[in-house]
C-alpha positions as CSV (number, residue, x, y, z in Angstrom):
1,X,0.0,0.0,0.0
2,X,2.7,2.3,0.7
3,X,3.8,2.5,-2.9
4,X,-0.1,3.7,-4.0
5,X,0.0,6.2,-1.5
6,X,3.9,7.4,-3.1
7,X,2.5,7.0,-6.6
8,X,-0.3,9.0,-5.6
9,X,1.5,12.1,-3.8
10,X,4.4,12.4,-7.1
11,X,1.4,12.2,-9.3
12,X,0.2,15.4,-7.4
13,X,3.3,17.3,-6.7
14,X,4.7,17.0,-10.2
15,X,3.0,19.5,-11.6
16,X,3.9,21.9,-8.8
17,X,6.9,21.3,-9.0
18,X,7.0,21.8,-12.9
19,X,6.2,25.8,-11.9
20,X,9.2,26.0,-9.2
21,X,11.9,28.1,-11.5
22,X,15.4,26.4,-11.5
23,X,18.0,29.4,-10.9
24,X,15.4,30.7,-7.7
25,X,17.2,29.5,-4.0
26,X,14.7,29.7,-1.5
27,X,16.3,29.1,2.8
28,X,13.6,26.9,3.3
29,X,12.6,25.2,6.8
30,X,16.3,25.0,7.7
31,X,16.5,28.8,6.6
32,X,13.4,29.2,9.2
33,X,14.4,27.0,12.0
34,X,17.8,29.0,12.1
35,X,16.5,32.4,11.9
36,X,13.8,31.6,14.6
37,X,16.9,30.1,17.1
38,X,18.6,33.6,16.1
39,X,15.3,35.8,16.9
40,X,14.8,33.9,20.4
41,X,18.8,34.2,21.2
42,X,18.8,37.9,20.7
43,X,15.1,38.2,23.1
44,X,16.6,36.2,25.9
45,X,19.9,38.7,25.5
46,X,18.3,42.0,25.4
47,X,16.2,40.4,28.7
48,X,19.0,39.5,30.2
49,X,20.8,42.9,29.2
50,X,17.9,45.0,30.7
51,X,17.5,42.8,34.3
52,X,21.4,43.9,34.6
53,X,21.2,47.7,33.8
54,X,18.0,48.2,36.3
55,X,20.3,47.0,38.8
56,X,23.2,49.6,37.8
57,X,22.9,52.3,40.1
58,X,25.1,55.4,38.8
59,X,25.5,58.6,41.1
60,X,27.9,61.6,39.9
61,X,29.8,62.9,41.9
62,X,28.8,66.5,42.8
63,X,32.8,67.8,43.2
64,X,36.7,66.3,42.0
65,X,37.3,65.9,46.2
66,X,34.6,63.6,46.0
67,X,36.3,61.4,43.2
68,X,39.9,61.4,44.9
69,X,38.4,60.4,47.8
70,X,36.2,57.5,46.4
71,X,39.3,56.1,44.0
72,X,41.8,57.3,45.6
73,X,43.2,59.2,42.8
74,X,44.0,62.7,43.4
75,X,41.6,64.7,40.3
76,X,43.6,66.5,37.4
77,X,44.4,70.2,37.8
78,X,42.0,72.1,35.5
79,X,43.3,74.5,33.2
C-alpha cells in the first residue's frame, strides 16, 4: 500500500513542481528554523541585558574631592 499512496503524492506534486523556477534559492525550513533560534537568542539577551542595567545604580559625583576620595586618585588640575 505504501507505494499507492507514493505514486499518488508524485502524481500530485509534479505539476507543482514543474512551476518551481530552476535558478530561484529559497532558505527553506532550515532557513526558518535557524533564523527563529537567532530571533529567540537575541530576546533572551536584550532580557538579560535589561534585568542587569536596572540593577546599575550610577550617582555623579557632585565635586573632584569627591572622586579622589572615592578612588583614591587625586583629580587632574584644570586648566
Amino acid at each position: 500500500m505504501p507505494s499507492v499512496n507514493a505514486h499518488l503524492a508524485m502524481t500530485h506534486l509534479v505539476p507543482l513542481a514543474k512551476e518551481v523556477d530552476d535558478d530561484k534559492v529559497t532558505p527553506g525550513v532550515l532557513g526558518f528554523i535557524v533564523f527563529a533560534v537567532m530571533a529567540l537568542a537575541v530576546w533572551g539577551l536584550m532580557k538579560s541585558m535589561n534585568k542587569h542595567m536596572r540593577k546599575v545604580d550610577f550617582k555623579e559625583p557632585s565635586d573632584a574631592s569627591a572622586v579622589s576620595a572615592e578612588t583614591g586618585v587625586a583629580p587632574e588640575p584644570q586648566k
